[in-house]
N, CA, C and O atoms as CSV, one atom per row, in Angstrom:
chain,resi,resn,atom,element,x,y,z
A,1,UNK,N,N,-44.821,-43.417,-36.448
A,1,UNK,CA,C,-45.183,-44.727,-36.939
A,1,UNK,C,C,-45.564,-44.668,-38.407
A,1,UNK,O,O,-45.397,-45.628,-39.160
A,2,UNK,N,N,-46.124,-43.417,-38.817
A,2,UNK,CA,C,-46.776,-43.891,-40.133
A,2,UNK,C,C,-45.405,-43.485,-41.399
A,2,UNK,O,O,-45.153,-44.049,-42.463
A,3,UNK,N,N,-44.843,-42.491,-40.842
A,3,UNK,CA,C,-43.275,-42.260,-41.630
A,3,UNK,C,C,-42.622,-43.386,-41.674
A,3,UNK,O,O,-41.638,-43.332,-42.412
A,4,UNK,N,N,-42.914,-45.012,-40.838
A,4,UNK,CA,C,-41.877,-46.080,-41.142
A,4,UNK,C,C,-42.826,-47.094,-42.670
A,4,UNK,O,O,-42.616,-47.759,-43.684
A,5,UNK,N,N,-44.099,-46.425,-41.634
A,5,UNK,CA,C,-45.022,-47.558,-43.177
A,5,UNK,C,C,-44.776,-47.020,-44.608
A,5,UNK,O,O,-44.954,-47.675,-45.635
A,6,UNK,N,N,-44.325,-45.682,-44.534
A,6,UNK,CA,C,-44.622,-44.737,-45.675
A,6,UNK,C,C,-43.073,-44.921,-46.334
A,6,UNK,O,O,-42.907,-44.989,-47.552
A,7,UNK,N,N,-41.921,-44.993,-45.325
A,7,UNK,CA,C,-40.611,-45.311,-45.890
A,7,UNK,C,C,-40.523,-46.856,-46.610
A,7,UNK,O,O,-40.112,-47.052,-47.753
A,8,UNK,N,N,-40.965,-47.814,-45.752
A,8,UNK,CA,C,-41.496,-49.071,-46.309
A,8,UNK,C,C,-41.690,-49.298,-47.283
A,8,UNK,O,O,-41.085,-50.116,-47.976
A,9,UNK,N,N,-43.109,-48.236,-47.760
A,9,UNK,CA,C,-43.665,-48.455,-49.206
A,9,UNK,C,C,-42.700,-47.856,-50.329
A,9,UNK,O,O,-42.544,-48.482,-51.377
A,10,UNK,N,N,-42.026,-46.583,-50.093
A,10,UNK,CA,C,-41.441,-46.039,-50.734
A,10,UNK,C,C,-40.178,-47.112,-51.577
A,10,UNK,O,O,-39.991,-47.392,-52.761
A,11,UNK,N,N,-39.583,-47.447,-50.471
A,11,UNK,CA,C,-38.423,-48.107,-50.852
A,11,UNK,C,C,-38.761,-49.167,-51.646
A,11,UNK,O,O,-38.304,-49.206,-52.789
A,12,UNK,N,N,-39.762,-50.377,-51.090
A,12,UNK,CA,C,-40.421,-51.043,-51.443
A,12,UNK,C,C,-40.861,-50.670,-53.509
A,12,UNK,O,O,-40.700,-51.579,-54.323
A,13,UNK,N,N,-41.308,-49.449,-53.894
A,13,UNK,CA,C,-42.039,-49.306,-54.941
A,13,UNK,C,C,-40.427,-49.144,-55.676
A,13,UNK,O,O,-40.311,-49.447,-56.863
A,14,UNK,N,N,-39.547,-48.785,-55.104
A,14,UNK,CA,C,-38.357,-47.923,-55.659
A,14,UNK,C,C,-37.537,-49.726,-56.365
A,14,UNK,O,O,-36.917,-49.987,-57.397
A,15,UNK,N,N,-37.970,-50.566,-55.181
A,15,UNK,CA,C,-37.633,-51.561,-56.150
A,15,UNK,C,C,-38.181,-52.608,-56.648
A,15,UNK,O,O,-37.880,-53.773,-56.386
A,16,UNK,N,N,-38.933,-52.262,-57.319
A,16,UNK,CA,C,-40.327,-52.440,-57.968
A,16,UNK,C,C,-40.109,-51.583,-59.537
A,16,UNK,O,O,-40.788,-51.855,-60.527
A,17,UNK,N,N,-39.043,-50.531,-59.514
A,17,UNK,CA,C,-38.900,-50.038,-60.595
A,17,UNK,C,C,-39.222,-48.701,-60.742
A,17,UNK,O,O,-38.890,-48.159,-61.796
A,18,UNK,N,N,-39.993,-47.849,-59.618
A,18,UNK,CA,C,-41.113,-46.635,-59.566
A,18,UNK,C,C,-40.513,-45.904,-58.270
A,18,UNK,O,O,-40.856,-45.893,-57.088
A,19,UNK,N,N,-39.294,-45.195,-59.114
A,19,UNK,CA,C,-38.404,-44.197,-57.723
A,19,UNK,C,C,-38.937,-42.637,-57.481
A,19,UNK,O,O,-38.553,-41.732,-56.740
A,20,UNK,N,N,-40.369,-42.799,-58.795
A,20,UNK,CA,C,-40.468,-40.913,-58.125
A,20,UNK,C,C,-40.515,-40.709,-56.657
A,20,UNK,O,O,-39.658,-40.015,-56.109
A,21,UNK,N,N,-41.325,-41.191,-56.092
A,21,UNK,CA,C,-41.925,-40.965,-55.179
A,21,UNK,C,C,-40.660,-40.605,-53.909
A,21,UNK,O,O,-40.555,-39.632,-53.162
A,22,UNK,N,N,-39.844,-41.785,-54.050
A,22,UNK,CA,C,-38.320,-42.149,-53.498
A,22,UNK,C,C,-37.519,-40.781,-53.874
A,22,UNK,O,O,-37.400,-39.760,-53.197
A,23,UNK,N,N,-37.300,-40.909,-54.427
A,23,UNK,CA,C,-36.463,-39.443,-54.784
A,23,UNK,C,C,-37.013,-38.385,-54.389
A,23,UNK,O,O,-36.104,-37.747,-53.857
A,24,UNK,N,N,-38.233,-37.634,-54.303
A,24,UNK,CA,C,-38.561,-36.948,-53.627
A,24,UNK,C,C,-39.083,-36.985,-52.256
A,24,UNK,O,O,-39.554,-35.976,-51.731
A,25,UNK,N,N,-39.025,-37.944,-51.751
A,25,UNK,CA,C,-38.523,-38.160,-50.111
A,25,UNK,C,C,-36.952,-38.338,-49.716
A,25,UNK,O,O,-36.553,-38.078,-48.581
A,26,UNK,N,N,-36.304,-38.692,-50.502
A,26,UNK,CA,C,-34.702,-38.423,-50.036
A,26,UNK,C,C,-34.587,-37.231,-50.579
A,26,UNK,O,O,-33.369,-37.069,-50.513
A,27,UNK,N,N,-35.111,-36.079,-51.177
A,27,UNK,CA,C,-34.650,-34.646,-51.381
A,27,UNK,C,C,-35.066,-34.158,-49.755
A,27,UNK,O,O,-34.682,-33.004,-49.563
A,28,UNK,N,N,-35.732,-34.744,-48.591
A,28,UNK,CA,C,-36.341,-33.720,-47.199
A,28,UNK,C,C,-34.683,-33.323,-46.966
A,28,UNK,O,O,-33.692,-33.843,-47.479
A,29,UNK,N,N,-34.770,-32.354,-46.125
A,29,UNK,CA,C,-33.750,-32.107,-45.438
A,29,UNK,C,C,-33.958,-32.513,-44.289
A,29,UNK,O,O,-35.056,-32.516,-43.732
A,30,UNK,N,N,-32.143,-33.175,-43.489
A,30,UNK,CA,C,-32.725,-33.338,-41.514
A,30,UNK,C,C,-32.483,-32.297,-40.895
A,30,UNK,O,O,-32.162,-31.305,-41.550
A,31,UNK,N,N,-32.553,-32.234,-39.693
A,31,UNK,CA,C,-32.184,-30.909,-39.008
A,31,UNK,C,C,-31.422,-31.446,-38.177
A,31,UNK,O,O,-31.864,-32.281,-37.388
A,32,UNK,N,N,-29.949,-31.026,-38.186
A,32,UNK,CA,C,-29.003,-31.575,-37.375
A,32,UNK,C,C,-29.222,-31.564,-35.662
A,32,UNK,O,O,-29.973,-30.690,-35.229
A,33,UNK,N,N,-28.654,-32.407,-34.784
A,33,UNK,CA,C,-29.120,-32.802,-33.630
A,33,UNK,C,C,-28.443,-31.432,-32.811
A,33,UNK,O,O,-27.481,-30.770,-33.200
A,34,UNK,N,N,-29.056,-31.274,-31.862
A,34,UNK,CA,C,-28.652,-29.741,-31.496
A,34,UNK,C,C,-27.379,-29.864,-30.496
A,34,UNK,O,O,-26.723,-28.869,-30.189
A,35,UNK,N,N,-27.139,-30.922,-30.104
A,35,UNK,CA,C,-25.913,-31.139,-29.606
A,35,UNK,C,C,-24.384,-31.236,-30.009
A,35,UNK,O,O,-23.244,-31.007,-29.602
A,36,UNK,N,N,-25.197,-31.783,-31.198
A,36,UNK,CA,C,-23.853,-31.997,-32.137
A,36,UNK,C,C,-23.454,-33.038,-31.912
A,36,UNK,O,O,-24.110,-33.773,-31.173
A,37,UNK,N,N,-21.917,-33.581,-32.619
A,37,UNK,CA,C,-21.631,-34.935,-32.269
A,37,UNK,C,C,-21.339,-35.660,-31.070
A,37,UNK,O,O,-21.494,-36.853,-30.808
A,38,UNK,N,N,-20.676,-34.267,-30.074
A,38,UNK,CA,C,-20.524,-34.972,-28.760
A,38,UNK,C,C,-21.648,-35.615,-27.854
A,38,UNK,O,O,-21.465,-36.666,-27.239
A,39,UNK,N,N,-22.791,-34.918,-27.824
A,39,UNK,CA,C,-23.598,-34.841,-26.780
A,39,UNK,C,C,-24.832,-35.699,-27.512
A,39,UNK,O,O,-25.810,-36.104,-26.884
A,40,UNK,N,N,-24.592,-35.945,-29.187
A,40,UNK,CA,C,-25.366,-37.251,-29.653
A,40,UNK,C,C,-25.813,-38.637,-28.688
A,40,UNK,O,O,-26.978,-38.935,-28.426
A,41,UNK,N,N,-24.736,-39.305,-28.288
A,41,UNK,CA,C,-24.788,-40.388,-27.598
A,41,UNK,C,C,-24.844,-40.504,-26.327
A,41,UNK,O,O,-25.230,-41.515,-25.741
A,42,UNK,N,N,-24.353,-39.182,-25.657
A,42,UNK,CA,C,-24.848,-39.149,-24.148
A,42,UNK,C,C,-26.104,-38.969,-24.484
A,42,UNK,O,O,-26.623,-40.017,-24.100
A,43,UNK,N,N,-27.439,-37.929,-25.235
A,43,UNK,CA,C,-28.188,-37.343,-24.757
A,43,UNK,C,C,-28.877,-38.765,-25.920
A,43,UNK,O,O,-29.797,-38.239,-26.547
A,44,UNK,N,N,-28.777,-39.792,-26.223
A,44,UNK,CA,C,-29.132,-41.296,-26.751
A,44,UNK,C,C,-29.707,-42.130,-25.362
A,44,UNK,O,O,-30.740,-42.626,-24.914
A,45,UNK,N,N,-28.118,-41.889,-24.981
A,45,UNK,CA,C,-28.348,-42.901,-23.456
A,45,UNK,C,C,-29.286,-42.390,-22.712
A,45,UNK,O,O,-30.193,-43.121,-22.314
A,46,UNK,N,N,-29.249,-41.109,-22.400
A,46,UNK,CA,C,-30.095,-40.671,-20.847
A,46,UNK,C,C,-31.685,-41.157,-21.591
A,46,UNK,O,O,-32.515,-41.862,-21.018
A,47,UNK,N,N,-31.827,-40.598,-22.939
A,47,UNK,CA,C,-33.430,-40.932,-22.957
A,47,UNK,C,C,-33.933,-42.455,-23.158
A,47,UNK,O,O,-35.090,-42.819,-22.949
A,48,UNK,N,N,-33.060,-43.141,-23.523
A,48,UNK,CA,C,-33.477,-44.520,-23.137
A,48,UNK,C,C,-33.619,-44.899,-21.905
A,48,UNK,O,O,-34.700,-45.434,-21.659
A,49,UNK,N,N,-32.467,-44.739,-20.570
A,49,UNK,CA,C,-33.098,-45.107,-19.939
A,49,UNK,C,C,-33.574,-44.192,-19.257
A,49,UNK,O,O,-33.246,-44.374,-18.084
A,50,UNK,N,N,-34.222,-43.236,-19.390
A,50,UNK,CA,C,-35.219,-42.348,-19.178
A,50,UNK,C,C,-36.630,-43.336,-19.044
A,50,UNK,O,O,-37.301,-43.698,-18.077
A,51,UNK,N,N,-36.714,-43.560,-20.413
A,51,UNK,CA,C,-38.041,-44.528,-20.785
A,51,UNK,C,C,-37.918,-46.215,-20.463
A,51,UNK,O,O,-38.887,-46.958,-20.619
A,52,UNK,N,N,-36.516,-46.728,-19.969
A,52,UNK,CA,C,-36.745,-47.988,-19.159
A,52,UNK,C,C,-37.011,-48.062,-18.110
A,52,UNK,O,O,-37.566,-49.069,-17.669
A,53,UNK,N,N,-36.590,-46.635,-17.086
A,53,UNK,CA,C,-37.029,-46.189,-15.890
A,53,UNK,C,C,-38.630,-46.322,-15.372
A,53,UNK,O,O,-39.147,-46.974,-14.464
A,54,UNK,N,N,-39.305,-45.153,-16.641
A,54,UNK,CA,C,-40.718,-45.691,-16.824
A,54,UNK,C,C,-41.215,-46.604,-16.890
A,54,UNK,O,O,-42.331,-46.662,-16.372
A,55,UNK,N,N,-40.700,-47.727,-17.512
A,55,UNK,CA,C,-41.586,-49.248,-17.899
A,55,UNK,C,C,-40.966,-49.594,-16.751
A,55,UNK,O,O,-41.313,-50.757,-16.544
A,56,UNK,N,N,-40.253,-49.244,-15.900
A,56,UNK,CA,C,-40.340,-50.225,-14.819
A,56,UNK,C,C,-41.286,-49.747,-13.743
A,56,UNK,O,O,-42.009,-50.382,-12.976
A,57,UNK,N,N,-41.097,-48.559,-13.885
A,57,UNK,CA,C,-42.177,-48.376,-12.822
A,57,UNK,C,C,-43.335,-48.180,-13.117
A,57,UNK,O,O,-44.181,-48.037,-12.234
């Protein structure tokens, strides 16, 4: 949650005129998904409804 407030502000200041901050948050690196591309969107689906399973019960 606080990485969306913090992307928010970032972007937010970046256009505002004030990209340090921005630029050195788009230098992080991601860590690619361990599945790779195939097993991206199956292993998408199962955990959603993984967690609609839950809210229902």
């Amino acid at each position: 949650m606080t990485a969306t407030g913090l992307g928010g502000r970032l972007v937010a200041e970046a256009i505002a005129g004030q990209a340090e901050r921005f630029d050195v948050f788009a230098r992080l690196k991601h860590t690619p998904f361990p599945g790779g591309r195939w097993l991206r969107m199956p292993g998408l689906v199962l955990g959603m409804a993984y967690y609609r399973l839950r809210d229902l019960l």
